[in-house]
VOVEXNU-107698 format. One record per residue (C-alpha): residue number from 0; residue in three letters; chain; x, y, z. Coordinates in steps of 0.25 Angstrom, whole numbers, plus 2048, in hexadecimal, padded with zeros to 3 digits. Example, Ala and Ser with C-alpha at 12.3 -4.5 7.8 and 13.67 -1.06 7.14 Angstrom:
// residues 2
+------+------+-------+-----+-----+-----+
: resi : resn : chain :   u :   v :   w :
+------+------+-------+-----+-----+-----+
:    0 :  ala :     A : 831 : 7EE : 81F :
:    1 :  ser :     A : 837 : 7FC : 81D :
+------+------+-------+-----+-----+-----+
//
This chain:
// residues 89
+------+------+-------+-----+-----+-----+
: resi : resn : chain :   u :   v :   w :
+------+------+-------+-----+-----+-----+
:    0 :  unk :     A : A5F : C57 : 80D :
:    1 :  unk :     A : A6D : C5A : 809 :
:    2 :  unk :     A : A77 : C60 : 813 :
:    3 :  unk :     A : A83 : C67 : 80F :
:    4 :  unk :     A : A90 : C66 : 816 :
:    5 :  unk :     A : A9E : C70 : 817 :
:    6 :  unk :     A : AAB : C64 : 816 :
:    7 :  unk :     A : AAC : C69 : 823 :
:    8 :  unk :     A : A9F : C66 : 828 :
:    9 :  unk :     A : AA0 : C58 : 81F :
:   10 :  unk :     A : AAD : C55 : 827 :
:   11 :  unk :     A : AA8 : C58 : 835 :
:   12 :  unk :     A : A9C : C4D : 832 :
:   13 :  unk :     A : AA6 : C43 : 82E :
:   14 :  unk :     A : AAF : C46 : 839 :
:   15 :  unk :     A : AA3 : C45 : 842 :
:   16 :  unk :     A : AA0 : C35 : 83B :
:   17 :  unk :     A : AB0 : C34 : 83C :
:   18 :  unk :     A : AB0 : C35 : 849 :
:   19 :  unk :     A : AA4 : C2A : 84C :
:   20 :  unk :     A : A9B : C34 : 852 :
:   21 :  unk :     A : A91 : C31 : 848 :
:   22 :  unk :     A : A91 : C26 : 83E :
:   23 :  unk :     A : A8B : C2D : 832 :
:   24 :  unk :     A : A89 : C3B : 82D :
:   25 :  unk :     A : A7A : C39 : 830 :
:   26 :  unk :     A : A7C : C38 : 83E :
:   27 :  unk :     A : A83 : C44 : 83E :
:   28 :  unk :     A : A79 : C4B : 83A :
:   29 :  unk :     A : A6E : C45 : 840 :
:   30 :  unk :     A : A77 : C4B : 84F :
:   31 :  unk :     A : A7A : C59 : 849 :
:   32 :  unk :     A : A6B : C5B : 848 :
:   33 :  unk :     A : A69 : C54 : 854 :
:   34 :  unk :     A : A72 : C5E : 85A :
:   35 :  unk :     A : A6D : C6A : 852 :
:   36 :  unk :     A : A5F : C68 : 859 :
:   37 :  unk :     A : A65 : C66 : 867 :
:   38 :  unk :     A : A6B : C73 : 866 :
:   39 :  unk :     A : A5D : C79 : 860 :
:   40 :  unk :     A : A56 : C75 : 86A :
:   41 :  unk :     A : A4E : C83 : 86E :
:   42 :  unk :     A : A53 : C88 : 87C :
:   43 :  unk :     A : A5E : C7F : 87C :
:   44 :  unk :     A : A6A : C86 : 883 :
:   45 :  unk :     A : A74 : C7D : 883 :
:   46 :  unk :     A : A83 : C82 : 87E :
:   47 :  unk :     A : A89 : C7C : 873 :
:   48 :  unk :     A : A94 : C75 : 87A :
:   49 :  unk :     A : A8A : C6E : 883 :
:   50 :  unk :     A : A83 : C68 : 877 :
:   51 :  unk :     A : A91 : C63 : 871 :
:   52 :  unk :     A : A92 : C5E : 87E :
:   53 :  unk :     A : A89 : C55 : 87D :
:   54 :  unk :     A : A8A : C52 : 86F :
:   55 :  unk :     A : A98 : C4E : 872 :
:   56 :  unk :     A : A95 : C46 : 87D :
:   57 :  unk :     A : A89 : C3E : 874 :
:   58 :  unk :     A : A96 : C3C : 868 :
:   59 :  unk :     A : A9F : C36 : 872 :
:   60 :  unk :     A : A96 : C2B : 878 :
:   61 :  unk :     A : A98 : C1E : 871 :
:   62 :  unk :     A : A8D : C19 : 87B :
:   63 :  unk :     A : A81 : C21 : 876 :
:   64 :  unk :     A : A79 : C20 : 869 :
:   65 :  unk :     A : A78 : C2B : 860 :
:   66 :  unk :     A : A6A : C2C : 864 :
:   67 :  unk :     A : A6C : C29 : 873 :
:   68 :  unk :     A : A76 : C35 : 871 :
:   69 :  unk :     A : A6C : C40 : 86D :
:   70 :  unk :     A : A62 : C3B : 876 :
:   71 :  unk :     A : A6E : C3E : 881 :
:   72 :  unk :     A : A6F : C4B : 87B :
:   73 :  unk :     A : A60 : C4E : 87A :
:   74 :  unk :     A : A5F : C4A : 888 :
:   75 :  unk :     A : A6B : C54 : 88C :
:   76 :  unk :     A : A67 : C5F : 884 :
:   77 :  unk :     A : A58 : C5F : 88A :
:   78 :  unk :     A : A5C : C5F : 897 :
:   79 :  unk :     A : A65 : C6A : 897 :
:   80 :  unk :     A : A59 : C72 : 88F :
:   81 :  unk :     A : A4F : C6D : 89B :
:   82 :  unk :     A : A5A : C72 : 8A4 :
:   83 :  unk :     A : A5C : C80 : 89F :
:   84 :  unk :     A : A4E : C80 : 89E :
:   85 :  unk :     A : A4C : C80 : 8AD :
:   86 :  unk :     A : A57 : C8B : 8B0 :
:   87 :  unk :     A : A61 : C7F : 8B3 :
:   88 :  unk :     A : A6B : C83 : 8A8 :
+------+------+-------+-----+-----+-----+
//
């Protein structure tokens, strides 16, 4: 598959790497989609800056692996499902 990007798109990736984020274009790929399908989750009602919230929080912990880190979100993000689910949120 071939992905197009807008230079501006191209330079938010490498600013991304730049930043030591993520170590290659493949890894930021592989958490944009991981983000994409945590925000699709069906009755998922969570606002977008809680999500960014989170995300940020997983970026700025040099303590967690890149996997460790969605699993954190995962957990997160299903529990605030489970808890609007119950009338708690």
């Amino acid at each position: 598959m071939t992905i197009h990007l807008t230079p501006e798109q191209e330079q938010r990736l490498h600013d991304v790497i730049g930043r030591g984020a993520y170590n290659s274009v493949d890894e930021v790929v592989e958490a944009a989609l991981a983000a994409v399908e945590l925000r699709s989750i069906s009755n998922f009602e969570s606002t977008e800056q809680e999500l960014e919230r989170l995300l940020g929080e997983g970026l700025t912990s040099k303590e967690l692996t890149e996997k460790e880190f969605w699993e954190s979100v995962t957990g997160r993000t299903d529990a605030m499902l489970r808890n609007h689910r119950s009338g708690g949120g």
